[in-house]
N, C-alpha and C positions, 0 to 999 in steps of 0.2 A: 345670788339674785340678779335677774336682769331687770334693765331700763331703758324704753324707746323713748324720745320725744312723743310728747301724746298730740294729739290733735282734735280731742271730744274731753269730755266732762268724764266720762265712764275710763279712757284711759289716763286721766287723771290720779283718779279714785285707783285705778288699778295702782299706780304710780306710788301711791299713799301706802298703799296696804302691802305694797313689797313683793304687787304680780308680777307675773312673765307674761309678757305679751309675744315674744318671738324667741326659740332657744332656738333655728336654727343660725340667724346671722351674725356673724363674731361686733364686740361692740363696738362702736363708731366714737369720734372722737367730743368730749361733750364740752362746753363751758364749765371750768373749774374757776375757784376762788379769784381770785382781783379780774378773770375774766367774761366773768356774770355781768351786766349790763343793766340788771333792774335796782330799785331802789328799796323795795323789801319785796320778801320771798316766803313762800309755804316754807317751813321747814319741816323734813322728816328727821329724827335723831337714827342712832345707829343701827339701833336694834329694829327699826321701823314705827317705833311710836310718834306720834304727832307733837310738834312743838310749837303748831301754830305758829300764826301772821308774824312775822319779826322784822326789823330794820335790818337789810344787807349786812355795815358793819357790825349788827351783835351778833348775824349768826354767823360773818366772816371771824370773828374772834373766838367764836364759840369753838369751831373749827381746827385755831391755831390753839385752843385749851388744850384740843383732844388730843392735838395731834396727827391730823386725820385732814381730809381735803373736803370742802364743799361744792358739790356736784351739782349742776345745773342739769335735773332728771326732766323735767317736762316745761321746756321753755315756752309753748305756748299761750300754756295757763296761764289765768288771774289773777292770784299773781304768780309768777314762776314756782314750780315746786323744785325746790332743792334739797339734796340729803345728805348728811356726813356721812363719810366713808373712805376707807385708803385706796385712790384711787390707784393706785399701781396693782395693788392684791386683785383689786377689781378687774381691771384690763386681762391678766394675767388666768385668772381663775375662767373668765368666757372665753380667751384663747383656748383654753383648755378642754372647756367644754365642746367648743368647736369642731375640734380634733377630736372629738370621740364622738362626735355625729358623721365625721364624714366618714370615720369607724363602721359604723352601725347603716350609712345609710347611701352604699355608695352605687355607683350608678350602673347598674348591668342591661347590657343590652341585649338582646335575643337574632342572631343572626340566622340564613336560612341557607343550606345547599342542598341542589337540587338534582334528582340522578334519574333515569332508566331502567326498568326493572332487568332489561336485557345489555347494561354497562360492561362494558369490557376490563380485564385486569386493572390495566394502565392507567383509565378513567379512574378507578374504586383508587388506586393509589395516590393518585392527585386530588379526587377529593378528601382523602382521609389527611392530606397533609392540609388542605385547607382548613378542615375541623382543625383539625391541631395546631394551628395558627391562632383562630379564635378562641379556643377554649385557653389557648396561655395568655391571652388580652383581656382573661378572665369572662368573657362572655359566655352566654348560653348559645344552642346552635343547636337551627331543630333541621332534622333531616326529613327530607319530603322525595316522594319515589310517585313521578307520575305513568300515570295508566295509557296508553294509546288504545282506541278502537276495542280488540278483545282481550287485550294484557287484563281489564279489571276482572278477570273470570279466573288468574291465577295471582291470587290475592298472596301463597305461598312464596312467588320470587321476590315479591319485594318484601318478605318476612324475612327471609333467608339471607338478603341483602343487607338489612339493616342488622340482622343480628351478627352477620360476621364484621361490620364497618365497628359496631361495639364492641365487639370481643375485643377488636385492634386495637380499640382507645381506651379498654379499663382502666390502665395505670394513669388515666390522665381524665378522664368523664368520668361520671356517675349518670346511671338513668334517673330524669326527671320525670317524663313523661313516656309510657308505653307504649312500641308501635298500635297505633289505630286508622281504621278508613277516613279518610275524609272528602268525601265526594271521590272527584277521579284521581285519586293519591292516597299514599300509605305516611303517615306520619309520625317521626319521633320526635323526642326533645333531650338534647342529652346538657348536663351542666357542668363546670369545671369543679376538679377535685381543691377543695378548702387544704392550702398549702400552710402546715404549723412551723412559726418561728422555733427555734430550742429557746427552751425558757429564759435560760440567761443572756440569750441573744438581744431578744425583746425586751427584757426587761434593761437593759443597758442602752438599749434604743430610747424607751421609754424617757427615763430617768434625764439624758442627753437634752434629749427636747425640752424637757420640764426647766432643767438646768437654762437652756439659752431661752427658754421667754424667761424664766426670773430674773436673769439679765436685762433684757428688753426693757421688762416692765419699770427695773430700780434706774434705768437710766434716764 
């Protein structure tokens, strides 16, 4: 479960009920136990049940019954909503989450080179090493072939052009998009080929990382 500071009544209530108000930001650092500053606090228990208005010290004792740390979740509130919970697991478990959003969500850009239906060798060859530049920075990369004057009447060269600059880079692109007209140019989109770790590569990767924030966290 995550926890923002709230700043409304409604992210309070979320606070209460054990919402996620944001899974992408990893968590920030909160007031725990002797470092809460109110004088009684909402308490939420572990599992997210409500414990109602309490005095600081019983639910800072409450705390040291469990075992477990009391988190200062929504300091704005009236009164503060606090929750038990091991705040190390805590930290540790949204590091973690983290890492597997920027997994799932990571930032591709779409670059563009631009050719001549009537290119020379040499040119075809330096642009294709540009593609292949991009496409290893993991980027998409659309290729566009503009028309001069009466070139758009042999829509054919610049077919022929993109499909042999493809043929070059299969081992390395995938078509994303098929060449198509677009106004006075011929356009393609090609995307980098998805490169698989060996299983046990990754997984030993994995595992490493996991291992050093458990560290992190227990210190």
């Amino acid at each position: 479960m995550r926890f923002e500071l709230c700043y409304s009544c409604a992210a309070v209530l979320d606070a209460i009920s054990g919402g996620v108000e944001d899974q992408s930001a990893i968590a920030r650092d909160y007031r725990i136990n002797r470092l809460i500053r109110a004088r009684e606090v909402r308490l939420i228990g572990e599992s997210g049940e409500q414990l109602g208005v309490v005095p600081f010290s019983e639910a800072l004792a409450l705390a040291l019954e469990k075992d477990v740390d009391l988190v200062e979740v929504a300091a704005t509130a009236d009164p503060p909503v606090c929750r038990l919970l091991d705040y190390g697991k805590f930290r540790y478990e949204q590091s973690k989450k983290e890492r597997e959003s920027r997994k799932t969500h990571k930032n591709v850009g779409l670059r563009e080179v631009r050719m001549r239906p009537r290119i020379d060798q040499h040119d075809i060859d330096f642009k294709s090493r540009t593609i292949k530049r991009f496409l290893s920075e993991g980027h998409k990369v659309k290729m566009s072939v503009l028309f001069r004057g009466r070139e758009i009447t042999h829509p054919e060269l610049a077919m022929n052009l993109l499909r042999r600059v493809a043929e070059s880079l299969q081992d390395q692109a995938k078509l994303e998009k098929a060449p198509s007209l677009e106004g006075r140019s011929m356009t393609m989109v090609l995307a980098p080929m998805a490169v698989k770790k060996p299983a046990n590569a990754a997984g030993a990767e994995e595992k490493a990382t996991e291992e050093k924030e458990q560290a992190g966290a227990k210190a």
